[in-house]
Wavefront OBJ file of the C-alpha trace (Angstrom):
o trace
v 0.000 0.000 0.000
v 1.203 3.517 -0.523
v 2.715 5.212 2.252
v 4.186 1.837 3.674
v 7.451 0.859 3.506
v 9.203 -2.021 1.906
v 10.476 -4.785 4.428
v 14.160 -4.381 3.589
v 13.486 -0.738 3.329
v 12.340 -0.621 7.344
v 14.720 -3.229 8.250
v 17.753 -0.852 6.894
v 15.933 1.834 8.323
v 16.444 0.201 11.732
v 19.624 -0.492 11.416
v 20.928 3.262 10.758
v 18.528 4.399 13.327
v 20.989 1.410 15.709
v 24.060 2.549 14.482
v 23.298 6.133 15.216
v 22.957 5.309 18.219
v 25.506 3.037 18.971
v 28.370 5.076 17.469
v 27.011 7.850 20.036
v 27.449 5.480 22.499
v 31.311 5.311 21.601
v 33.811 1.801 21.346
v 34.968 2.160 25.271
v 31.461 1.639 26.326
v 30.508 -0.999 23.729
v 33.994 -2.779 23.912
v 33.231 -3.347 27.679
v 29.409 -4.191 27.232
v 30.575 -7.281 25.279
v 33.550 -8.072 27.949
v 30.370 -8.072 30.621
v 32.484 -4.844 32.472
v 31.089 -2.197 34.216
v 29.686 0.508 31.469
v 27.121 2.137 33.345
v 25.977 2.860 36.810
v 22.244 1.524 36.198
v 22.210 -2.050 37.816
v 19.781 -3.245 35.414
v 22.859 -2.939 33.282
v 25.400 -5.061 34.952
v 25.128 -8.025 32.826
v 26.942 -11.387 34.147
v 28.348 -14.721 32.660
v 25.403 -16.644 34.493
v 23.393 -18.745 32.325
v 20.397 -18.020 34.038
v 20.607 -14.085 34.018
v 17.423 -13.488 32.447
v 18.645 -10.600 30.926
v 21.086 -12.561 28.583
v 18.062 -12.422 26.091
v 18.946 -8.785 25.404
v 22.634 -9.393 25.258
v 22.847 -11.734 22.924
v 20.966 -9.415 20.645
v 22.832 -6.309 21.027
v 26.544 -8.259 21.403
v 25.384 -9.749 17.844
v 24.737 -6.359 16.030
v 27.745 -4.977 17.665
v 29.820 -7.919 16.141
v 28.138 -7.865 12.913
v 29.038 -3.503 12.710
v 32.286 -3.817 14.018
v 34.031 -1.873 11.412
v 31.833 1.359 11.924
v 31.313 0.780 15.672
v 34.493 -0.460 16.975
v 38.492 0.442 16.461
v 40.759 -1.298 14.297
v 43.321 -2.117 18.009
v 39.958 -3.649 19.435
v 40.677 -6.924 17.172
v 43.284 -8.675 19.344
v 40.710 -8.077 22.664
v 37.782 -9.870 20.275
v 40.034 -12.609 19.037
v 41.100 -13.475 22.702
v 38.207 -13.575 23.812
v 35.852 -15.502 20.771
v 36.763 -18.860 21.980
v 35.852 -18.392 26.042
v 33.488 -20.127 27.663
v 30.382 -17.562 26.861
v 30.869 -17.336 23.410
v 30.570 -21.256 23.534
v 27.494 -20.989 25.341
v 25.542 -18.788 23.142
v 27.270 -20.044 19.862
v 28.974 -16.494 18.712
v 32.627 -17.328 18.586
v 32.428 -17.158 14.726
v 30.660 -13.464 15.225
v 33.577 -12.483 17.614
v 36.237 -13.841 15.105
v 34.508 -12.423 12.120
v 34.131 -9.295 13.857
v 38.263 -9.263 14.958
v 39.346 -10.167 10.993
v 36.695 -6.731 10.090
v 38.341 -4.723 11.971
v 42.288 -6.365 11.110
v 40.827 -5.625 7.286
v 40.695 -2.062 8.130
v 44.431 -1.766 7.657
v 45.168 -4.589 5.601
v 41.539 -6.068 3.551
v 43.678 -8.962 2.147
v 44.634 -10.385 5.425
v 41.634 -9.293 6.967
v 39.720 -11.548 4.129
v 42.554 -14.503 4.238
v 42.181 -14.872 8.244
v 38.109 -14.966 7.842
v 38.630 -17.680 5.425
v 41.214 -19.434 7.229
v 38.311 -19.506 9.938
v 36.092 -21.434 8.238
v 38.622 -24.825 9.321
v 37.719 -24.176 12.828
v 34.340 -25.189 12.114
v 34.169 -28.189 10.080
v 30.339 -28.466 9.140
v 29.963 -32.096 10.380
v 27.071 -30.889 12.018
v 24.049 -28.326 11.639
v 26.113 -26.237 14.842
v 29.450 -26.116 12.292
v 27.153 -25.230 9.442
v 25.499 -22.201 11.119
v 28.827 -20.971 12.531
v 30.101 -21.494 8.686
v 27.319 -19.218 7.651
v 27.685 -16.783 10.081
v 31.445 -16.542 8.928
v 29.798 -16.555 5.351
v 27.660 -13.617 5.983
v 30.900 -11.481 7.549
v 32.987 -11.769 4.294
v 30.234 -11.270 2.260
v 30.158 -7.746 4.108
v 33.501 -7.585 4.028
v 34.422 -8.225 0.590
v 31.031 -8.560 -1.903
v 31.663 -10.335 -5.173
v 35.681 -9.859 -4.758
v 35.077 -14.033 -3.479
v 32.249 -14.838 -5.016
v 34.359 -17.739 -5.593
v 35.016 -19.162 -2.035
v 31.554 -17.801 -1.454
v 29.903 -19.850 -4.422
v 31.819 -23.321 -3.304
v 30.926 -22.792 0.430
v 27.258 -22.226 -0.385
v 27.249 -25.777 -2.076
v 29.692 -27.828 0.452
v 26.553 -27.340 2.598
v 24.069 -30.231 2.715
v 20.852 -29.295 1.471
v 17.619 -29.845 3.682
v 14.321 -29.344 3.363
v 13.480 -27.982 6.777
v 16.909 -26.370 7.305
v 18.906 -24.201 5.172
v 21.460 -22.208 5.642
v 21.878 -21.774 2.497
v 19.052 -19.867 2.747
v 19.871 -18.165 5.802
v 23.140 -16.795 3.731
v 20.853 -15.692 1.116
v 18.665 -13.636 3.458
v 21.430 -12.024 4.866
v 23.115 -11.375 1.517
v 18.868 -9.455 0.600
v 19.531 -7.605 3.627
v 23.079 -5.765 2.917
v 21.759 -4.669 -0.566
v 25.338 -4.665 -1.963
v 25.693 -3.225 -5.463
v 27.417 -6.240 -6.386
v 24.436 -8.836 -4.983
v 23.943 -9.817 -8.555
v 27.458 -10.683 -9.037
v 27.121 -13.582 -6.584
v 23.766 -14.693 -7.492
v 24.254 -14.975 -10.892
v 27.568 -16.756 -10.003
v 25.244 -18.937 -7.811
v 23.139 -19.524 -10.915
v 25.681 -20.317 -13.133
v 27.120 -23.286 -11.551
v 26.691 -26.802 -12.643
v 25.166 -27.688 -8.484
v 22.167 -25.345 -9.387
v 20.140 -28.133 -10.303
v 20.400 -29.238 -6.916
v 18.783 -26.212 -4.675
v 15.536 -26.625 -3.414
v 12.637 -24.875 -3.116
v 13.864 -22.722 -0.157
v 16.795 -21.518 -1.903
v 15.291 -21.137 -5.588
v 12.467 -18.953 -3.698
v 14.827 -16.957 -1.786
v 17.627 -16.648 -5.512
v 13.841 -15.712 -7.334
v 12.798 -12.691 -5.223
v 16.040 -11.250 -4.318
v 16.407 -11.326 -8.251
v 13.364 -9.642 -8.652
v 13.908 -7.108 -6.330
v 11.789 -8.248 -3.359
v 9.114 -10.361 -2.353
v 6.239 -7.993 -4.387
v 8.746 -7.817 -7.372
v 9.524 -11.733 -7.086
v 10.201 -13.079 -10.612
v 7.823 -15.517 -10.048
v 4.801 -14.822 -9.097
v 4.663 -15.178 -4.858
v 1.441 -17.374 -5.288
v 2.935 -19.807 -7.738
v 5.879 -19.955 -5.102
v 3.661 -20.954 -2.195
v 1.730 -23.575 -4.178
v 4.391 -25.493 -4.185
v 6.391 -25.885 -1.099
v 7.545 -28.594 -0.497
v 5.307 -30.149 2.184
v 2.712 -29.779 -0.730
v 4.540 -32.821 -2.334
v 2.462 -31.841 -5.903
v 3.205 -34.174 -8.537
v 4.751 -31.858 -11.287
v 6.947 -30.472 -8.388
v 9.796 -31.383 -10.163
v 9.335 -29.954 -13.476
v 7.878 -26.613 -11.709
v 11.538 -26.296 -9.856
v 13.479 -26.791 -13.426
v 11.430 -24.102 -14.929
v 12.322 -21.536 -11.929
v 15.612 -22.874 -12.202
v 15.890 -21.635 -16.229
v 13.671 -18.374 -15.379
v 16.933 -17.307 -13.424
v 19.213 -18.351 -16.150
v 16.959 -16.156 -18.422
v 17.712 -13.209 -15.996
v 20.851 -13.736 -15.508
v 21.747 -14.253 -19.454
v 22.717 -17.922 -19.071
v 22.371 -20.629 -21.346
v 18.849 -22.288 -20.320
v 18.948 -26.270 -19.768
v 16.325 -28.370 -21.351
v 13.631 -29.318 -19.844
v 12.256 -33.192 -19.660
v 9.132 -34.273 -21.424
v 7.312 -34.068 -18.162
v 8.531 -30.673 -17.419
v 7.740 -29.252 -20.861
l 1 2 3 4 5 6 7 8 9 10 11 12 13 14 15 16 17 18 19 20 21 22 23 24 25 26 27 28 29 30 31 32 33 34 35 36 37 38 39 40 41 42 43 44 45 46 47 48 49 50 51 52 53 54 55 56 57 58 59 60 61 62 63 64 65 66 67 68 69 70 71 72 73 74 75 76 77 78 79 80 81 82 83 84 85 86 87 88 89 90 91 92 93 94 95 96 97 98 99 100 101 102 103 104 105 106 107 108 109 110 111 112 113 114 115 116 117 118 119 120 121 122 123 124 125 126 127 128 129 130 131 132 133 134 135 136 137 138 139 140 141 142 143 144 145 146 147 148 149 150 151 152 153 154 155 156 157 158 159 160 161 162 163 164 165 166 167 168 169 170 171 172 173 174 175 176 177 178 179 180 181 182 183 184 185 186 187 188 189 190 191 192 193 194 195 196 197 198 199 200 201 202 203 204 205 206 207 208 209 210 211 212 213 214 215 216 217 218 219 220 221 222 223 224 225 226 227 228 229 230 231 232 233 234 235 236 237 238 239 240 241 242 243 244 245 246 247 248 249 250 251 252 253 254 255 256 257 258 259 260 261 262 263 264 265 266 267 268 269
C-alpha cells in the first residue's frame, strides 16, 4: 500500500537508526558491554556470565549487532581483545565465537583487507560443518565476508554455499541468502548470478530457488515468479509436477541472468 514501507526498506531503516545510536554510544562503552564490564551505573545494566541471568536475552541481541558492525562501531586495536576472547566459555554458550572472530578479521581488514579476508577464510577450518552447529557458525562466517568483501570471493563464497548439505526444513543456504537481501550490496547480482551459473544449481531446493527468485526480482512484491505460484508449491505440498515446476524456476533465473537455459524433460515441458 502507498505510504508503507518495503520490508528491507524498514529493516535498513532500523539499522541506521541502531548505528546512530551506537556510534554515540562510543567503542569504550561498547567494547566493555561485550567483555560483561562495568559501562554504566544503572544495575539493570550489569550483565553477568550466568546462564540463568534473564537478561542474557537482550545481550545476545545487542553483542550480535555490535559484532556484525564492528568496522563502523568499533576500532581497528579492538581486534586482538575480540580474538582473545571468541573462543571463552560464553561465546561457547551462546554459539557467537564465529561473530567475535569475524568481527576481529573486520576490523584487522581495516588496515590490511587482504589479510583481513585470508584470516576470515582461514576460519572457516575451525568449524568443520559435520554438524548443523558447524554449518550455522560457517554461515555466520559466510555472511561477515560477504560484508567484508562482496563479489571480490564470489568464488570461495559460491563453493561454500554448495559444500553445505541441502535440507528441506533447514537451510542455511538460505539463511546466507537472506542475509546477503539484507546488505543490498551493489554487487548482490554478481554472486547470485555466479550462484546460478554453476553446474550444483540443479540441486537447490525450493527454499533456496524462492529466496535466488525474489532477491532477483527485487523483493518479495517484485519476485520473478509470481509469490502465489511460489507458495503452491512448497515442499510439504509434495504436488506431482513439483519437479518440473523447480526446473522451470531454475531456467527463469538463467533467463535473468543471461545464461544458457537447460532443457527441460518431457514431463517438465
Amino acid at each position: 500500500m502507498r505510504g508503507e514501507p518495503d520490508t528491507r526498506d524498514a529493516t535498513l531503516l532500523r539499522a541506521a537508526t541502531l548505528l546512530r545510536t551506537a556510534k554515540a554510544i562510543g567503542p569504550d562503552a561498547l567494547m566493555n558491554f561485550l567483555l560483561l564490564k562495568p559501562f554504566s551505573s544503572d544495575p539493570d545494566l550489569r550483565f553477568t556470565s550466568g546462564h540463568s541471568d534473564p537478561r542474557s536475552e537482550v545481550f545476545v541481541p545487542i553483542s550480535r549487532f555490535i559484532l556484525e558492525h564492528a568496522p563502523e562501531l568499533l576500532r581497528p586495536t579492538d581486534a586482538a581483545v575480540l580474538r582473545a576472547n571468541a573462543t571463552n566459555e560464553l561465546q561457547h554458550w551462546q554459539s557467537t565465537t564465529p561473530l567475535w572472530l569475524a568481527a576481529a578479521n573486520s576490523l584487522d581488514a581495516i588496515q590490511d583487507h587482504a589479510k583481513g579476508a585470508a584470516e576470515m577464510k582461514a576460519d572457516f577450518t575451525k568449524f568443520p560443518a559435520n554438524d548443523w552447529g558447524d554449518q550455522n557458525d560457517q554461515m555466520h562466517l559466510a555472511i561477515a565476508l560477504w560484508r567484508l568483501s562482496g563479489a571480490m570471493e564470489k568464488d570461495f563464497l559460491v563453493q561454500w554455499f554448495y559444500s553445505l548439505p541441502s535440507t528441506e526444513t533447514i537451510s542455511h543456504r538460505e539463511g546466507f541468502l537472506r542475509a546477503v537481501d539484507a546488505g543490498a550490496r551493489p554487487d548482490t547480482p554478481d554472486l547470485l548470478k555466479a550462484i546460478v551459473a554453476d553446474p550444483r544449481f540443479d540441486t537447490t531446493d525450493w527454499a533456496v530457488l524462492v529466496q535466488l527468485l525474489q532477491i532477483a526480482g527485487g523483493g518479495i512484491n517484485t519476485s520473478l515468479v509470481d509469490s502465489h505460484e511460489l507458495y503452491d508449491h512448497q515442499s510439504n505440498q509434495h504436488r506431482p509436477d513439483q519437479v518440473a515446476v523447480l526446473a522451470s524456476w531454475r531456467n527463469v533465473l538463467r533467463r535473468h541472468f543471461g545464461l544458457p537455459e537447460r532443457a527441460l524433460s518431457a514431463d517438465a515441458s
